[in-house]
C-alpha positions, -999 to 999 in steps of 0.1 A, spaced: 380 -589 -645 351 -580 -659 340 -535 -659 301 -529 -662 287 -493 -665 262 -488 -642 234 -487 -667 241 -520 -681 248 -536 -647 209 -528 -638 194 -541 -668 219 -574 -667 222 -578 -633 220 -613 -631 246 -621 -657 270 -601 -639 261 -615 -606 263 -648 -619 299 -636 -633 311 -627 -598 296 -663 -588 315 -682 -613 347 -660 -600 349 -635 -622 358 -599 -608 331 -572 -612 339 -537 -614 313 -510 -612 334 -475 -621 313 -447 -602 320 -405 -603 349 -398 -584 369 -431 -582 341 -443 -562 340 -476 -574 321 -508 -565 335 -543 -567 314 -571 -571 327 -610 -563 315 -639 -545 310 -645 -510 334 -672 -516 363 -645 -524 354 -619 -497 355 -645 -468 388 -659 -485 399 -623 -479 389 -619 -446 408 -647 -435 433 -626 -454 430 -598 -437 424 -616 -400 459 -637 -405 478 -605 -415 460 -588 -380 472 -619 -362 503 -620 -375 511 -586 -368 502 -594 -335 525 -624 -333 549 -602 -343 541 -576 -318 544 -603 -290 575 -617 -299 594 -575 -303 580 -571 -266 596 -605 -256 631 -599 -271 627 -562 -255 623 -579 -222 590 -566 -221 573 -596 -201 559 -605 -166 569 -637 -149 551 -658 -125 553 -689 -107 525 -718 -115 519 -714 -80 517 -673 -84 492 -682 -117 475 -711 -94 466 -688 -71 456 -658 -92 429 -676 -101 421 -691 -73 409 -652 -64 
């Protein structure tokens, strides 16, 4: 991890960005712990799957609770075949 005031990450900026290209984590510390990060678009879609898996997941989970609660509908193939027959 690499930290970058913001004064040197304007005059430098394409070492840094080049950093965050090669991997490296670029933090940008800003007034009142508003801080920037600064990686590849490599690592932020690796977290986005992430982050959708652990959504789907939870899901997953959500579906299975309501199952063991008894919380389902049931319904014949014919009852489905004809729902969307509608």
């Amino acid at each position: 991890m690499t930290i970058v005031k913001q004064m040197d990450l304007r005059s430098n900026i394409k070492k840094y960005l080049d950093l965050a290209f090669s991997g490296e984590t670029v933090v940008v510390p800003r007034k009142e712990n508003k801080n920037v990060i600064i990686l590849s678009e490599k690592e932020y879609k690796e977290l986005e799957k992430a982050r959708n898996n652990m959504a789907y997941l939870a899901m997953l989970d959500e579906s299975d609770r309501q199952v063991r609660e008894g919380k389902v509908i049931v319904k014949t193939m014919e009852e489905l075949e004809a729902m969307a027959a509608e």
